[in-house]
PATI-695175 format. One record per residue (C-alpha): residue number from 1; residue in three letters; x negated, y, z negated. Coordinates in pm, 1 decimal. Layout:
N
{seq NUM	type ALA	x X	y Y	z Z} .
...
% end
This chain:
169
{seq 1	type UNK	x 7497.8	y -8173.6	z 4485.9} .
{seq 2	type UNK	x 7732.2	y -8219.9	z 4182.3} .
{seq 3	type UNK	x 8019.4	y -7938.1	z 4129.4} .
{seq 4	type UNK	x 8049.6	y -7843.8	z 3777.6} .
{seq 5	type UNK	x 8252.2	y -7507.4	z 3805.9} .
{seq 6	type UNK	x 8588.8	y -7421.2	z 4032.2} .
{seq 7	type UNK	x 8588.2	y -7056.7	z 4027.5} .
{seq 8	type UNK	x 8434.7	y -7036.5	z 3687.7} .
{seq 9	type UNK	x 8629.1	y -7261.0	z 3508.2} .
{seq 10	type UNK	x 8489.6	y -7575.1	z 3430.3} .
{seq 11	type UNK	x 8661.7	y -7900.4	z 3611.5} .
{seq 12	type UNK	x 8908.2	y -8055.7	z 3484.1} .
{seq 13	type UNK	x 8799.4	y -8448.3	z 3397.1} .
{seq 14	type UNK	x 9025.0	y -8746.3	z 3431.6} .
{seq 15	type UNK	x 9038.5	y -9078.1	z 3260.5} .
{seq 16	type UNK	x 8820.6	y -9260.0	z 3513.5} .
{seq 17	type UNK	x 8496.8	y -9048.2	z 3679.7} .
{seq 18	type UNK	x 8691.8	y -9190.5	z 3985.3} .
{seq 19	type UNK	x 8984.0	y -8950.2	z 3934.7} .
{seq 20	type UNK	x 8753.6	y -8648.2	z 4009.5} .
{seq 21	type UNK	x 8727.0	y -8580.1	z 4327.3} .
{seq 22	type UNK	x 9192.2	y -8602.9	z 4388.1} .
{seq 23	type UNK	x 9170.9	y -8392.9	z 4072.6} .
{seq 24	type UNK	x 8927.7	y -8131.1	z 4281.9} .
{seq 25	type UNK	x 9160.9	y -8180.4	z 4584.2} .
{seq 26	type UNK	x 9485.3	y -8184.1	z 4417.6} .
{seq 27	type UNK	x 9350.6	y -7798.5	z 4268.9} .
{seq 28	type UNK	x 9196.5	y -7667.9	z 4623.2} .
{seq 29	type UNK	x 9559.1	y -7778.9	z 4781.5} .
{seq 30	type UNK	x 9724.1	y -7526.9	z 4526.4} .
{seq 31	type UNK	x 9510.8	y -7241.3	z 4636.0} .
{seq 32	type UNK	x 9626.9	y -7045.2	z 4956.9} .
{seq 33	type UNK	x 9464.6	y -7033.6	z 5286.7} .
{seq 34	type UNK	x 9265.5	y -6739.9	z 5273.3} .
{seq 35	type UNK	x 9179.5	y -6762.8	z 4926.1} .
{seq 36	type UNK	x 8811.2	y -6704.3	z 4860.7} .
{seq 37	type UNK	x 8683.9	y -6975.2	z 4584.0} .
{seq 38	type UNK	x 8327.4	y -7043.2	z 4397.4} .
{seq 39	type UNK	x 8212.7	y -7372.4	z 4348.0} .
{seq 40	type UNK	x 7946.4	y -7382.4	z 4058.0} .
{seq 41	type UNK	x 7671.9	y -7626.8	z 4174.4} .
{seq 42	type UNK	x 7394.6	y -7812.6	z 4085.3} .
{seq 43	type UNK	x 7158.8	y -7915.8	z 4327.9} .
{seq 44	type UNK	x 6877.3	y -8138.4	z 4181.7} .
{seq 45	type UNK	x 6787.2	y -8265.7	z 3807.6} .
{seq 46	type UNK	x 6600.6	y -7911.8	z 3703.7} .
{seq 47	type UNK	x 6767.6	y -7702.1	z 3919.4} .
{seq 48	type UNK	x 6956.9	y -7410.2	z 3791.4} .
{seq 49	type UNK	x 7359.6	y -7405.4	z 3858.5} .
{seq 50	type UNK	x 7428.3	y -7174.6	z 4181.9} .
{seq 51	type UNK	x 7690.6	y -6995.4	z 4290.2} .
{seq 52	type UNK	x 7888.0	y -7090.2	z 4638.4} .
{seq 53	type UNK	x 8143.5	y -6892.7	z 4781.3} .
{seq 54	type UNK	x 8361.9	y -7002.1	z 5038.5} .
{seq 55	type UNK	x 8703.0	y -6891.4	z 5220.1} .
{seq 56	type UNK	x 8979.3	y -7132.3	z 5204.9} .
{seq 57	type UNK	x 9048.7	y -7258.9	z 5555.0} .
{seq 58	type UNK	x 9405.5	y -7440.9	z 5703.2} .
{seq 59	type UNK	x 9325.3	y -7816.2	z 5679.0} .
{seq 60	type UNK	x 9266.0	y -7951.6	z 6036.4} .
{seq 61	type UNK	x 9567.1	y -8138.8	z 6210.4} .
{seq 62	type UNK	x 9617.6	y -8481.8	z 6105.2} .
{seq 63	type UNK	x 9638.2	y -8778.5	z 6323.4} .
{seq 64	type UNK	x 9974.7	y -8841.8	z 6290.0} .
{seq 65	type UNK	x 10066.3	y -8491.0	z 6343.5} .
{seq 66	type UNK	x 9867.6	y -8527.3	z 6691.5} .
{seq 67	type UNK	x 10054.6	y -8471.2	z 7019.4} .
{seq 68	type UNK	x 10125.4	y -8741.3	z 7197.5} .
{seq 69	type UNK	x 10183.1	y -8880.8	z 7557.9} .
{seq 70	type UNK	x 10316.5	y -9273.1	z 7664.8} .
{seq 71	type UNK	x 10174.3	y -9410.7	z 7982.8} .
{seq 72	type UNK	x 10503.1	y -9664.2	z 8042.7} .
{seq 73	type UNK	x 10356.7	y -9805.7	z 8372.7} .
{seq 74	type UNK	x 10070.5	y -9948.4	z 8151.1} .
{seq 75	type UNK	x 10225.9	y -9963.2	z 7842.7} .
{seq 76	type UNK	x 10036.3	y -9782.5	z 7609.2} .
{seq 77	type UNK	x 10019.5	y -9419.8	z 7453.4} .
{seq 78	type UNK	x 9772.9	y -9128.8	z 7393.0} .
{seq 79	type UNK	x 9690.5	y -8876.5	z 7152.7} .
{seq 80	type UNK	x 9492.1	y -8545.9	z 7129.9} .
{seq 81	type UNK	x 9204.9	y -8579.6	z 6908.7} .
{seq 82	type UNK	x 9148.5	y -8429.5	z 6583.9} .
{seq 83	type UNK	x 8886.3	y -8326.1	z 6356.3} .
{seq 84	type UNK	x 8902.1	y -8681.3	z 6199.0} .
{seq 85	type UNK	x 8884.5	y -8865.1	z 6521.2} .
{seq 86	type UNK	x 8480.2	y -8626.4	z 6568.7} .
{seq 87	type UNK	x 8385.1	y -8735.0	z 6182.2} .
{seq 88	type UNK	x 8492.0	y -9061.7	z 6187.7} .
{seq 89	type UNK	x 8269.0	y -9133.5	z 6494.9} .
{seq 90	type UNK	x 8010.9	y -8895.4	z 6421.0} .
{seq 91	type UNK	x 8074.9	y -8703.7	z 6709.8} .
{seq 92	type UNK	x 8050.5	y -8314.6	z 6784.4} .
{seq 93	type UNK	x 8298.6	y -8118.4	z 6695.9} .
{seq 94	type UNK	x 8309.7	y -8009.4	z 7081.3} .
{seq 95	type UNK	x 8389.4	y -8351.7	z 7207.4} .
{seq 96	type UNK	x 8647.6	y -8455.1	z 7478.6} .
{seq 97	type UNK	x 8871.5	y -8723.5	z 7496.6} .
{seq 98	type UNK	x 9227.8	y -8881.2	z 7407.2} .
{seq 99	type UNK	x 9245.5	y -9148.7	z 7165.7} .
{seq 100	type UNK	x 9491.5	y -9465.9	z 7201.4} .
{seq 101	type UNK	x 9721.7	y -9416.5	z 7004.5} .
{seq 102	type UNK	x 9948.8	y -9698.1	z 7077.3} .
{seq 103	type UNK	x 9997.3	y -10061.3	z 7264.8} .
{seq 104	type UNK	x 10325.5	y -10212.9	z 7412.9} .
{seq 105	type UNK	x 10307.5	y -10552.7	z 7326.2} .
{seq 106	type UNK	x 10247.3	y -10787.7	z 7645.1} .
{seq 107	type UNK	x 10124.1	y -10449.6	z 7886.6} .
{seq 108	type UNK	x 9880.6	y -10432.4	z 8100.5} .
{seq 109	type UNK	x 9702.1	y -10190.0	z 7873.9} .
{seq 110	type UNK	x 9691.0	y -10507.1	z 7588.3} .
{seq 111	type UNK	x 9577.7	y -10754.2	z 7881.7} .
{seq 112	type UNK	x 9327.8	y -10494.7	z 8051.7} .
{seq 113	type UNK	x 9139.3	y -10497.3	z 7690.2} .
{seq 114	type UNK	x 9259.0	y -10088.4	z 7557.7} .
{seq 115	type UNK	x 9253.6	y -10082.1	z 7183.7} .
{seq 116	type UNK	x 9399.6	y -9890.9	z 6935.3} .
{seq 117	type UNK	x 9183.7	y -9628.6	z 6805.4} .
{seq 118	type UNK	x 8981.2	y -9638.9	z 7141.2} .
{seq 119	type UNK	x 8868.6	y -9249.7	z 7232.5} .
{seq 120	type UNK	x 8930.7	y -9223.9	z 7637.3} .
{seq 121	type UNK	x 8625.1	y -8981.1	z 7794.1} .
{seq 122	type UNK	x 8670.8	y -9050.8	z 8165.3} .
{seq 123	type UNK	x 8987.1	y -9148.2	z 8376.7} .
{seq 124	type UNK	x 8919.5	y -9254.7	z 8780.3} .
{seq 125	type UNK	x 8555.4	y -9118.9	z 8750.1} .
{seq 126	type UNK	x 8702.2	y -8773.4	z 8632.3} .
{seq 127	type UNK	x 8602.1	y -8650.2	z 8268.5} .
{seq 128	type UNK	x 8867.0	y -8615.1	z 8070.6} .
{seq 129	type UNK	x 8876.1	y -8241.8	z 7851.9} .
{seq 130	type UNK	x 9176.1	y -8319.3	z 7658.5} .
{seq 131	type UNK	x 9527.4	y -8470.1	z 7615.6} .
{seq 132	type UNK	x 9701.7	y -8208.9	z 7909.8} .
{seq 133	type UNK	x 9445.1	y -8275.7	z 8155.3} .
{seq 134	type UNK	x 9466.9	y -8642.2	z 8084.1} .
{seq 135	type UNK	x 9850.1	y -8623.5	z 8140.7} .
{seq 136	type UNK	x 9813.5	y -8416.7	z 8487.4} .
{seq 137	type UNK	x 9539.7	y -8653.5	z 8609.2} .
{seq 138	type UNK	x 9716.4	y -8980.9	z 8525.9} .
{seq 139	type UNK	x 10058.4	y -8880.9	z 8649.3} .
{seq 140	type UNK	x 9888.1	y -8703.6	z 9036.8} .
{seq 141	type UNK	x 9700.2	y -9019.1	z 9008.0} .
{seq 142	type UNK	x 10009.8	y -9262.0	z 8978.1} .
{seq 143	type UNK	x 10217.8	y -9045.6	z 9194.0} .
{seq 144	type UNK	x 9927.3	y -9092.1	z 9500.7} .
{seq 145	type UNK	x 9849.1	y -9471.4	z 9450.9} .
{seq 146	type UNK	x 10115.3	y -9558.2	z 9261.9} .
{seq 147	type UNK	x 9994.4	y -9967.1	z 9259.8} .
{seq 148	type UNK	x 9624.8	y -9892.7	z 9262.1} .
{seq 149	type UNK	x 9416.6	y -10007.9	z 8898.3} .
{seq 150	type UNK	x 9344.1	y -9699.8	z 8686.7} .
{seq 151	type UNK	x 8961.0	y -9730.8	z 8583.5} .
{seq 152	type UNK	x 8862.8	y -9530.5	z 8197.4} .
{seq 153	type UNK	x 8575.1	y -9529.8	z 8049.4} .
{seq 154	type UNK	x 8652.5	y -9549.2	z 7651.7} .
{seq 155	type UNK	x 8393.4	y -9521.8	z 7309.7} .
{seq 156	type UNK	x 8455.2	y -9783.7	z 7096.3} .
{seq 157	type UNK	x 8271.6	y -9861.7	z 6752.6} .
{seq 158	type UNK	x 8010.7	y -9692.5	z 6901.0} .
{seq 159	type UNK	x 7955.2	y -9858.6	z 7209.3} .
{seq 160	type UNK	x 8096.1	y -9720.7	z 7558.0} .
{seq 161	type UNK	x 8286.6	y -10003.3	z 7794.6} .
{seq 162	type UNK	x 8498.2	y -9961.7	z 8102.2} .
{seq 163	type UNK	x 8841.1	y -10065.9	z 8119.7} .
{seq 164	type UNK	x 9076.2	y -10156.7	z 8441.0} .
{seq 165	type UNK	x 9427.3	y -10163.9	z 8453.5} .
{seq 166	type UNK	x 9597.0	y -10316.6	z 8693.7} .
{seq 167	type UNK	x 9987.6	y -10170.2	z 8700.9} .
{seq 168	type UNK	x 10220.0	y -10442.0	z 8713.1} .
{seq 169	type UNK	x 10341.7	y -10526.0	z 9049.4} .
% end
């Protein structure tokens, strides 16, 4: 599909056929949320263009804009996920999980084997829904067996792995 009209106008064209598509975002970013828009398209070589209308939407949170919690036993931090973290991996849209967000240098989260970037779907055996619930569980969990290995099941590049923790004694 190639867009060849922005609400009837014809797109503006930069140097390099590179530029295009920051050009494009650079003039949706101008628009307000709310604001319906047509994108002219063409879909195939002999295709007539076609009309598509669509209603701006708020961009989706950004990672760095994510809330965040630090697990200072272990050493390392969490993050709510965002609509990057589900297209990055190819997930659903509906899927659960925290993502690491951060390591403390020499923690028992860096020697356990957590990673950056690695989504957490299951703390001690219990699914985890989202960043409050994974707060809640840890911290009941700590407070109960305060010197007892936290077990998580994490996705990473695809593949699923367990990870254990041991807190540091």
């Amino acid at each position: 599909m190639i867009i060849t009209k922005v609400n009837g106008q014809p797109l503006e064209r930069g140097d390099e056929p590179e530029e295009l598509p920051q050009i494009l975002r650079r003039q949706l970013l101008r628009m307000k949320v709310g604001q319906p828009v047509t994108f002219t398209v063409i879909t195939g070589k002999d295709s007539p263009p076609k009309d598509i209308k669509v209603t701006l939407e708020e961009q989706p949170k950004r990672q760095n804009l994510a809330k965040r919690w630090f697990a200072d036993d272990l050493g390392f931090a969490v993050r709510e996920m965002v609509f990057m973290d589900t297209y990055q991996r190819k997930l659903q849209p509906d899927a659960k999980g925290v993502v690491v967000a951060l390591l403390r240098p020499q923690s028992a989260s860096q020697a356990g084997d957590l990673r950056r970037d690695d989504l957490i779907t299951e703390l001690n055996r219990e699914p985890v829904t989202d960043l409050e619930q994974f707060k809640k569980a840890y911290q009941a969990f700590r407070k109960e067996k305060p010197h007892e290995a936290v077990v998580m099941v994490v996705q990473r590049e695809g593949n699923t792995k367990v990870i254990r923790l041991e807190p540091p004694q």
